[in-house]
Structures are given as C-alpha cells and as structure tokens.
BAPA-632716 format. One record per residue: x, y, z of N, C-alpha, C, O in turn; residue in three letters. Coordinates in steps of 0.1 Angstrom, whole numbers, plus 5000, padded with zeros to 4 digits. Layout:
N
XYZXYZXYZXYZala ...
***
This chain:
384
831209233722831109133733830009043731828909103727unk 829908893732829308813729828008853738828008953745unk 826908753739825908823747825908743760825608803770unk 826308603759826508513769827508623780827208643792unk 828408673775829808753780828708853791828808863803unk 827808903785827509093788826508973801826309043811unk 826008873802825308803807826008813821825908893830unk 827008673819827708683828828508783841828808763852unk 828608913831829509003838828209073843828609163850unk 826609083845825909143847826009013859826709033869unk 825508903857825408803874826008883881825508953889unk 827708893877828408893887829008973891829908953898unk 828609093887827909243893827109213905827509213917unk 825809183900825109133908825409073920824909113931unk 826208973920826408893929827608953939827608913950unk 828709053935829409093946828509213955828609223968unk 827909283947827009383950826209343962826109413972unk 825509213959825109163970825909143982825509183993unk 827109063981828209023991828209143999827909144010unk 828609293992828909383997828309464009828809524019unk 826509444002825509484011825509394022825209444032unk 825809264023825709134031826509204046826209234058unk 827909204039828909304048828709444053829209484063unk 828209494048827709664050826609624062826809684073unk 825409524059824309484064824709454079824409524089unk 825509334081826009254090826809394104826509424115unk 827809424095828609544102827709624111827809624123unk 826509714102825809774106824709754117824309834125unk 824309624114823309574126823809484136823209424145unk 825109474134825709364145825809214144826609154150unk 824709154133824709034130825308944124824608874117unk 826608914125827808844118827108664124827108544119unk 826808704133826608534138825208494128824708544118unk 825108344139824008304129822608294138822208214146unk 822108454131820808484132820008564125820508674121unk 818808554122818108614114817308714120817508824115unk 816408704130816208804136816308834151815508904159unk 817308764153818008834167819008764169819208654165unk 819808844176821308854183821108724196820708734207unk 821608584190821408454195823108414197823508294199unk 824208534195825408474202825308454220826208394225unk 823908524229824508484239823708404241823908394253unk 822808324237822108214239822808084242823808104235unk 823008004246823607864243822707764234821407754235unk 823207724228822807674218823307534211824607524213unk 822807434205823707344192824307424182825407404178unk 823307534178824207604172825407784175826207844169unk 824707774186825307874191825907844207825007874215unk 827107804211827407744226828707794231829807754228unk 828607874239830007954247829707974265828607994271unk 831007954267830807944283832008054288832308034299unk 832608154280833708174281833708334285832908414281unk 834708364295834608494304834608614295834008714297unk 835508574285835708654275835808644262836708664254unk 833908594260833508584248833208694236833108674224unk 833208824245832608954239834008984229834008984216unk 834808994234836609014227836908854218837608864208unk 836708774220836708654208835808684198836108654186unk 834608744200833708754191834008894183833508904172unk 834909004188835109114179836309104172836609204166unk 837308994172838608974168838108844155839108814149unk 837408804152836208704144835708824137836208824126unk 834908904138834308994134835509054121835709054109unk 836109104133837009214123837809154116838309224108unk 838508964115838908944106838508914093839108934083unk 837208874094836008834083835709004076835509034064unk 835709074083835709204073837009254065836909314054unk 837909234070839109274067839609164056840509194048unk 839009064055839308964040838008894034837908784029unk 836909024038836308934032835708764036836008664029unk 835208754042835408594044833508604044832908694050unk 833008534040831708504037831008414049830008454054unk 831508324052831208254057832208184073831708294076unk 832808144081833308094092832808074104832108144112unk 833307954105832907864118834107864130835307844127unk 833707894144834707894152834407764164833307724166unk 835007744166835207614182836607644189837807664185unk 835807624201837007624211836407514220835307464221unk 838307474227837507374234838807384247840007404244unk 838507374257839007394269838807284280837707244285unk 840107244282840407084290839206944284838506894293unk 839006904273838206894272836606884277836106814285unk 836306964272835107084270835107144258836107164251unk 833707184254833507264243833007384249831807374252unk 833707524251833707614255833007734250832607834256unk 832707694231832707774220832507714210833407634205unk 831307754204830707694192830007814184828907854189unk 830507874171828807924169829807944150830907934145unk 828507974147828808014128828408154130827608194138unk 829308214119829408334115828908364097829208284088unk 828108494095828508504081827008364071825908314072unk 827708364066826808284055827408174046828008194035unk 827108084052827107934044826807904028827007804021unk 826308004025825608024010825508164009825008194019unk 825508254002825608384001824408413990823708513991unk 824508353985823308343973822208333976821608443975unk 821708233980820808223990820208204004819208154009unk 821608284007821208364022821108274035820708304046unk 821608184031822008084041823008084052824208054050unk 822508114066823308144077824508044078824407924074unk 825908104084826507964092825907964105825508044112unk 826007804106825907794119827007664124827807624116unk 826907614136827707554144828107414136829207354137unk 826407364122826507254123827007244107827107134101unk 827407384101827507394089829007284086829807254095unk 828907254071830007154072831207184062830907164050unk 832507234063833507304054834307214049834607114055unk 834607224038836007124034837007114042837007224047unk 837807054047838907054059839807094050840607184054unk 839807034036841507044029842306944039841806844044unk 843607014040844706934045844806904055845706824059unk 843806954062843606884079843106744076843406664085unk 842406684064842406534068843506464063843506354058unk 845006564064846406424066846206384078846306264080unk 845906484089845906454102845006274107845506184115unk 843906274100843606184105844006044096844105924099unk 844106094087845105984080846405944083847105854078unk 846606004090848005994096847805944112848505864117unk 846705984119846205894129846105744123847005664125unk 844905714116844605574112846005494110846305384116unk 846605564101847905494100849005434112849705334112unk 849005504119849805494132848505384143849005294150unk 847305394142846605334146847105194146847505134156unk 847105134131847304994121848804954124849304844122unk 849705104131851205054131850704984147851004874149unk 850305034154850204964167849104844170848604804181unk 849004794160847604674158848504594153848004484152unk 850004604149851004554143850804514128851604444122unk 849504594122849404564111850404624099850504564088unk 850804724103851604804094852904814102853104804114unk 854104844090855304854100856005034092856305034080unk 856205134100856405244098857605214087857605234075unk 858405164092859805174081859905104069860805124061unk 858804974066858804894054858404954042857705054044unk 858704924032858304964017856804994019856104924026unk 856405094011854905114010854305023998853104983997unk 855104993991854904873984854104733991853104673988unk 854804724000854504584012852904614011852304514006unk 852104714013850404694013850004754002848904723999unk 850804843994850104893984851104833974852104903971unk 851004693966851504653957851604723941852504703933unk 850704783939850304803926850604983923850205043914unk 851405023932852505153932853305123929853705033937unk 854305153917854605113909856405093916856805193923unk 856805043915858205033919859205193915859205263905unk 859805213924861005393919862105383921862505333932unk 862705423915864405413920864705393934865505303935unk 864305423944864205413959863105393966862105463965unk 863305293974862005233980861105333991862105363998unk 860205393995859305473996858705434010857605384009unk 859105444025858605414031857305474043857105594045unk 856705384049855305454052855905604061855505724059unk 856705554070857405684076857805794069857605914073unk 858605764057858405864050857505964044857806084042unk 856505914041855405924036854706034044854706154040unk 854005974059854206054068854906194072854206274079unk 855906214069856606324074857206414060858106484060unk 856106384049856506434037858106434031858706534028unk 858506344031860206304032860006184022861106124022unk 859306134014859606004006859406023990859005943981unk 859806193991859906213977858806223965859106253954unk 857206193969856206173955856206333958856506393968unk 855706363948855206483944854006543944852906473943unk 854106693944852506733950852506793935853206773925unk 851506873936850506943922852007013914853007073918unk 851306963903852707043894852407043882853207093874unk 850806983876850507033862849507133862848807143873unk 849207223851848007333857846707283855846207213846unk 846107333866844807313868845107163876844207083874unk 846107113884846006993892845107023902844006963904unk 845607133909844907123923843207173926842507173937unk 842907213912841407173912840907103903840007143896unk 841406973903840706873896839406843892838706823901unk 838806823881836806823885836906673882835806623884unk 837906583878837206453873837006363889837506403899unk 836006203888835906193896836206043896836005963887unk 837206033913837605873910836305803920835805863930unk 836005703917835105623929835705553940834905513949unk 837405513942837705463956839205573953839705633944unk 839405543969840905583969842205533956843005593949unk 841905393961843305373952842705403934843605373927unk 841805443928841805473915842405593917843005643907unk 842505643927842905783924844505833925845105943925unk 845005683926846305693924847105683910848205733909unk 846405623901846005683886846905853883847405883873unk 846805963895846806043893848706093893849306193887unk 848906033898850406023903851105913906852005923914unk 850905793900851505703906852605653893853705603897unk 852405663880853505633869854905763868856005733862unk 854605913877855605943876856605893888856405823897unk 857805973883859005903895859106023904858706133902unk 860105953915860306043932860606203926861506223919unk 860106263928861206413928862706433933863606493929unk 862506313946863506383953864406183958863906093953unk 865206173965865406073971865006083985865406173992unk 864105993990863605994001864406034010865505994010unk 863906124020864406204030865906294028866506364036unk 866006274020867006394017866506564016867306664016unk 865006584015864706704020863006714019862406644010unk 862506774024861306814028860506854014860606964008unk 859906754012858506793999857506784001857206664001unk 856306874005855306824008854106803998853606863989unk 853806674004853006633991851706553996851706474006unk 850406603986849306553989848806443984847806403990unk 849306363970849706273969849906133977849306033979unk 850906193981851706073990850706024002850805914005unk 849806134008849106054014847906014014847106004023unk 847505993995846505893992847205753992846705643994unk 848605793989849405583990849205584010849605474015unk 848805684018848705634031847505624029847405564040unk 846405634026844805604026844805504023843905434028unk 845605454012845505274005846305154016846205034018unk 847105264021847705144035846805174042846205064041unk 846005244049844805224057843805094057843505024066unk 843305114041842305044033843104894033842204814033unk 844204844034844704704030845504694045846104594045unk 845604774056845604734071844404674080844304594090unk 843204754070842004714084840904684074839704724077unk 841304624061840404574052839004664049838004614045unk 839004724050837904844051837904944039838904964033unk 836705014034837405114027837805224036837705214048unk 838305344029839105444038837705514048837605534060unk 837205534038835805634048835705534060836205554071unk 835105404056834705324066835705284080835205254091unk 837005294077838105274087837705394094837305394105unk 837805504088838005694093836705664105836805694117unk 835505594098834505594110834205514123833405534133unk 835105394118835305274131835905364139835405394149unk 837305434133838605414142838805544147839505554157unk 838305664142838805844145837105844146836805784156unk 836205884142835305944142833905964151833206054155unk 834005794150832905744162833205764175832505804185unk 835005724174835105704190835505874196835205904208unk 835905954189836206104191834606164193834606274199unk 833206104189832306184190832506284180832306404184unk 832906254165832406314153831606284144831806204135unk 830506354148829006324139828906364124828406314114unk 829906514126829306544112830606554102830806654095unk 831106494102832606474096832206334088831706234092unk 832706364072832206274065833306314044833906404040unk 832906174039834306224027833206324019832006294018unk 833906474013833506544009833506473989834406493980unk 832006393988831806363980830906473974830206543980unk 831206463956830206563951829006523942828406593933unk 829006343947828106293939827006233949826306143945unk 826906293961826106243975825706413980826306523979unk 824406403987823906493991824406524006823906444014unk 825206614011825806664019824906724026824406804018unk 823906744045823406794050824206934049825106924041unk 824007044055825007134058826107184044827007264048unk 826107154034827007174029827507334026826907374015unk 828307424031828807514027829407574009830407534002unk 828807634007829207673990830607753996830707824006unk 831807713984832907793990832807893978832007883969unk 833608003980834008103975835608203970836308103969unk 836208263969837308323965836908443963835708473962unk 838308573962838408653958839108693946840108633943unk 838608793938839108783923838708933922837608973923unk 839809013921840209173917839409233930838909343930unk 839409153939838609263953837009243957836309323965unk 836609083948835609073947835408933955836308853956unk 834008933962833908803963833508693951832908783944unk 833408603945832908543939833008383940834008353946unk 832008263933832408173938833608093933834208123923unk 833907993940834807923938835407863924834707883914unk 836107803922836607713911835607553912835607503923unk 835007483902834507363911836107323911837107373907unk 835707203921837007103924836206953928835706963939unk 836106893924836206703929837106683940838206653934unk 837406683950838206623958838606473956839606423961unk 838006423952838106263952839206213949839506093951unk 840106313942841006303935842206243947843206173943unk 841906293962843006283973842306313987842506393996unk 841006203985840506193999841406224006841606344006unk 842606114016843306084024844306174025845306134031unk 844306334021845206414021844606514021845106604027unk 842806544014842706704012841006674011840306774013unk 840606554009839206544009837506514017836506464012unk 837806564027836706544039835906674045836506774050unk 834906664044833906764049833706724066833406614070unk 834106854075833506854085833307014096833007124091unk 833307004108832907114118834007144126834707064132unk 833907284126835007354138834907224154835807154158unk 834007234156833507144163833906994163834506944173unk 833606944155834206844156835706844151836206724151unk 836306924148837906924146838306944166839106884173unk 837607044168838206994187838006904190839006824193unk 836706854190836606674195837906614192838806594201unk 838306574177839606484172840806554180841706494186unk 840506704181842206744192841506704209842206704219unk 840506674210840306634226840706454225840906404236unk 840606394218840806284219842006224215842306114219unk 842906284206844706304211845006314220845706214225unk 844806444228844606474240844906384252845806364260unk 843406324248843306254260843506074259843205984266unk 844206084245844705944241843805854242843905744247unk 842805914235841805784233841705704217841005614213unk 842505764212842905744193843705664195843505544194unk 845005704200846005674198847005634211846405684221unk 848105564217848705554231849805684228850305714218unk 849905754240850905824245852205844236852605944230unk 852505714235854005764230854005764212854805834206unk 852905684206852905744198852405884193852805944183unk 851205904202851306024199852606124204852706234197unk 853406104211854706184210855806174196856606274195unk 855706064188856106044178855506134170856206204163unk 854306134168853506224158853906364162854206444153unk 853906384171854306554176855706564179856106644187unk 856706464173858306544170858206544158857606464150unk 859406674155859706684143860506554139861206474145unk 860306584122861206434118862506564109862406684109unk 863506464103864606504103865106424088864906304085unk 865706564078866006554071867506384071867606324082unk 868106344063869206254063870106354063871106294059unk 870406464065872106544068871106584085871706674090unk 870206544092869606594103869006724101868606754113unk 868806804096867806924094866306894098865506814091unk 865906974113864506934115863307054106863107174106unk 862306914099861606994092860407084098859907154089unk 860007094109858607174110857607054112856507094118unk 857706954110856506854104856706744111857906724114unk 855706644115856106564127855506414115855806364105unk 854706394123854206234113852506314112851606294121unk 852306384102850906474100850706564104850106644097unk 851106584117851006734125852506834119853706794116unk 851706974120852807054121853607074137852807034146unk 854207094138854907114152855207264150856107294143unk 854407364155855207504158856107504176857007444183unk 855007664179855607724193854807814192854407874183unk 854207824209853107964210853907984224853807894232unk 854508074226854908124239855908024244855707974255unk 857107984236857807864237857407744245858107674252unk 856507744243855507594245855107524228854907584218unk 855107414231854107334214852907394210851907414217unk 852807424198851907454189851907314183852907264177unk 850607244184850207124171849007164164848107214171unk 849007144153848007084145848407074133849407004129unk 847207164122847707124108846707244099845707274106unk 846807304089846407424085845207344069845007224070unk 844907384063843807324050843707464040843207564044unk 844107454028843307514016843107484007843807394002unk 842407534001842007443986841207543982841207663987unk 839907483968839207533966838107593974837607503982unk 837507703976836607743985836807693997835707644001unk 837707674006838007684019839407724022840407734015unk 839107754038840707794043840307724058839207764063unk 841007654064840807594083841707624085842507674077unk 841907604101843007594108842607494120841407474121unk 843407434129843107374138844707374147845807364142unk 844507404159845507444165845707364181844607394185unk 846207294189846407264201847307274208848407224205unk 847007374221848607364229848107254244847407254253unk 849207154237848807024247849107074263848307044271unk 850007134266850307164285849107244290848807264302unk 848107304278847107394287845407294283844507304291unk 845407234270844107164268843707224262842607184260unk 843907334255843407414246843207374233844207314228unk 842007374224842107324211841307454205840507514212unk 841507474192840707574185841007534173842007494168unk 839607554167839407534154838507624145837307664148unk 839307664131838207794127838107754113839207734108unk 836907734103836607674091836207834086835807934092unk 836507814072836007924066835407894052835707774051unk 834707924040834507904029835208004024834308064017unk 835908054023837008134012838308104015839108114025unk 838308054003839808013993840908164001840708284002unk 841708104003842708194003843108334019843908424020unk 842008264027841708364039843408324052843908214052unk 843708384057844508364068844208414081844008524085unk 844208294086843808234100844408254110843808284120unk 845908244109847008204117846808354127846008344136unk 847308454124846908514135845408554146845308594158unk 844508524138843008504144843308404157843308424169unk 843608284150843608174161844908174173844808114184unk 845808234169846808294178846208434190846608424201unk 845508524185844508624193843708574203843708604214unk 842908454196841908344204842808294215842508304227unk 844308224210844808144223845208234233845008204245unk 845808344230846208474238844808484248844808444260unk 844008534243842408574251842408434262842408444275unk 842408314255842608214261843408174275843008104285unk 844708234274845408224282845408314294845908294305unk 844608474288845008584295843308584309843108644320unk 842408484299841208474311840908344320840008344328unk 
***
C-alpha cells in the first residue's frame, strides 16, 4: 500500500470516528440544536425562533430522523399563515471543525431553484415579455435548432425533450462556467431524447435554456433578475448563486455516506446549471418564497394556478409536475413544492395552500430522505 494510501485511510478513520462521537455526544446530552453550551431550542431567537404548541414533538421527530441516516447537519422552518412559526439549525454545519447549524446556515437548494426559475419565467410571461408556447429559440437564439421546436412551456413542465445527466461523472461537475448561457456548452449540440411532450423527462438542463430566457426577458443577468424579482420582494436575505469562486457567509460543508460512513462529499461546481440546481439558501427563507406564492405577491392568482396544475403528456397522461412545482396530495388536499439533491445536500420544501402551511428542511448530506419527516411536521401541524 502506497503511503499517501495508508495516509488517507488513517484521516478518514479519523474523521468518521469523530462523526460518530459527534452523534453519540449530541444523543447523549440532548444537544442536536444549535448550542454550545446550553439548550437554546427554547429561547427565541434569529437563530433559534418557534412559537409552536407542539414544538417538543417536532423537535423529537428531527432528532430521530438525523440519527437514523446519519445527517450531520439540518435546518428546519415552518411557517404558518404567513408567519414564521419555526426556525432553528440542528447538528453541524461543518463537522470538522465543529461548526454548529444554525437558522442562518446556508445549504445548496439543488432542484428547488427550478422553482424560482420557473417563477421568473412566468413573471416575464406576464410582463408580456415572453410567450409560454413560442420556440425557445425566439430569446435564446444561439440553442441550436432540433428536429422539433422546443417550447418555454415545455420546458417548464419537463415535456420538451433535452436531456438530463447521462455521461459519468455529469452530475458532479467541477469545471467552472462564468454566466449562465456558457453553460449551455454543456448540452446544447446534443439532440431532443424525446419529441416534445410525448412523455415526461426530467431534465436539469432544460432549465438553464429557462435561466437564458430570464436573462434576454428582463435584460439582467440571472442572479440579478432572481434578486429584483423573487428575492427582495419575498424578504430573502440569505439566498444567493451557490458560487465556488466567492466567499459564502454561512456556507455549509456537505457530506455523504459511503459503506455506513459519514464522509465528505464529492466536490461539485454547480455553475454548470444555476437555473435548475445552483443556489445557496435557508430553510427560512424557502418559507418566505412559499409565503409569497401564497399570498401572490410574485406572481397573480391564476398564474399561479397554472403553475400548480399538472401538465399533460400529448395522449393526455398527467405527469405529477406542474410548471416547476411538483403537485402531490396530503390528506386529499394539494401538496406543492419541489424536492433538491445533489452533491452534499438533500431539501425539501413543501406547501398545503387551503391551510398556509409551508415547511422547509435543508440538510448537508447527499442522499438523506425527507419526505416523511416533513409529512410528520404537517401532521403535528394540523393535529395542534
């Protein structure tokens, strides 16, 4: 064994060893939130803020999921009729060096920012700048022509055929593009997979060609639109593009599991697909963006009703998928939002519009599942 080899495998000994105690540590003394030497979940706080009857049972169903997979690090928000009802970080932002989460820690979203790409865009369709059904060609010229014309609606509702990760090592890219549209370089000389809307492909791709219709609707670059039009006016401070060539306040180190171990992540560049997978932000501020759907201050009414029906295959088959939002069902009522993974993160973000409920839970490990955690939360939600 080479010596570099016997090196390595000693760190990272080390480093789960540590994780282990971290978990052993936390379990044992109670302190999963974020404190160092004292129990500051019932404080209210910036970083720690709950008003909720039945905080003690949200807080042990959090607990026990983060032990049960492992999860190093997670951020929770709730937000109730608009209200922020629940704020606080759990676990460790950095594990290495010991770095608490807290409220203001900042996660990769992953695929939660189609959502707001998919806002802006719908934005620009009602400014009459963009028209949903036209060739995406019409603003993004320099996408190369395909057998079938590719339109923004399509696009939207993962129905226009480009294709998502399919060479190895795509979906953790390390190289780095400097705007959006370079980074269509990455996919834009192959052809459709599929013929548009003939069946559901989902692809993260496709909505960097919706980040470049953003950028050539409101002349702006993409970040810069994201902050006129979704960010400022929703009251999202700490939501920003997850660049790895800029110093990030808050930045969360992500992590994965590998043979039962924690260890850190794969790097990844996101840059590769701002407008589909690349934005750092807060549990916290993912409620704000579902309170201001909500309360239709993004967007008017009916389009957000457009965004939250499902769209429809061409034989009519409904896909699950609306124009960026998922469309589920919690209690045969709407479930909206949109789920995120990638390297070193896993989110979820969830809203049941008839009750005002939004919840949002960030995590730094790759590969963690959320979906029932934040289904527990809305239950607790509904039952207090």
């Amino acid at each position: 064994m080479r010596d570099e080899d016997c090196v390595t495998n000693v760190r990272t000994l080390l480093f789960s060893a540590f994780v282990a105690m971290a978990f052993v540590a936390m379990a044992t003394l109670g302190c999963t939130h974020t404190t160092l030497t004292r129990d500051a979940s019932h404080e209210p706080s910036l970083q720690a803020t709950s008003s909720l009857r039945n905080e003690d049972a949200i807080v042990r169903r959090i607990e026990t999921a983060m032990g049960r997979q492992q999860i190093p690090g997670l951020q929770v928000a709730i937000g109730i009729d608009g209200q922020i009802a629940f704020e606080r970080g759990f676990g460790f932002a950095d594990v290495e060096n010991e770095v608490r989460t807290t409220a203001e820690t900042r996660f990769r979203t992953a695929s939660i920012a189609k959502s707001m790409t998919a806002v802006a865009t719908l934005q620009s369709v009602e400014r009459g700048r963009v028209d949903l059904d036209a060739d995406v060609r019409t603003h993004v010229p320099e996408f190369p022509e395909k057998r079938w014309p590719v339109t923004v609606r399509d696009l939207l509702g993962h129905l226009g055929g480009v294709r998502h990760y399919v060479r190895p090592g795509e979906s953790t890219g390390t190289k780095h593009y400097d705007s959006v549209r370079a980074s269509l370089a990455c996919f834009a000389n192959d052809p459709l997979v599929v013929k548009p809307r003939e069946r559901f492909v989902y692809t993260t791709f496709g909505y960097t060609l919706l980040g470049c219709v953003v950028e050539a609707a409101t002349e702006q670059s993409f970040e810069d639109a994201l902050r006129a039009s979704i960010w400022r006016p929703a009251g999202m401070t700490h939501t920003c593009i997850d660049d790895e060539t800029r110093l990030v306040p808050g930045r969360a180190r992500g992590y994965e599991i590998v043979n039962g171990e924690v260890v850190p992540a794969a790097l990844h560049d996101t840059s590769m697909k701002v407008p589909g997978g690349g934005l750092r932000s807060t549990a916290t501020d993912l409620v704000r963006f579902g309170f201001a759907l909500l309360q239709d201050d993004l967007v008017q009414r009916s389009t957000r009703d457009l965004m939250w029906t499902r769209q429809t295959t061409a034989d009519g088959k409904a896909t699950g998928y609306g124009l960026g939002f998922s469309i589920g069902a919690f209690d045969d009522e709407p479930l909206i939002g949109h789920s995120g993974g990638q390297a070193g993160t896993s989110c979820l973000l969830r809203m049941r519009p008839n009750h005002g409920h939004v919840v949002a839970v960030m995590t730094n490990r790759e590969g963690a599942r959320l979906d029932a955690l934040v289904r527990d939360v809305l239950r607790l939600l509904a039952s207090g």
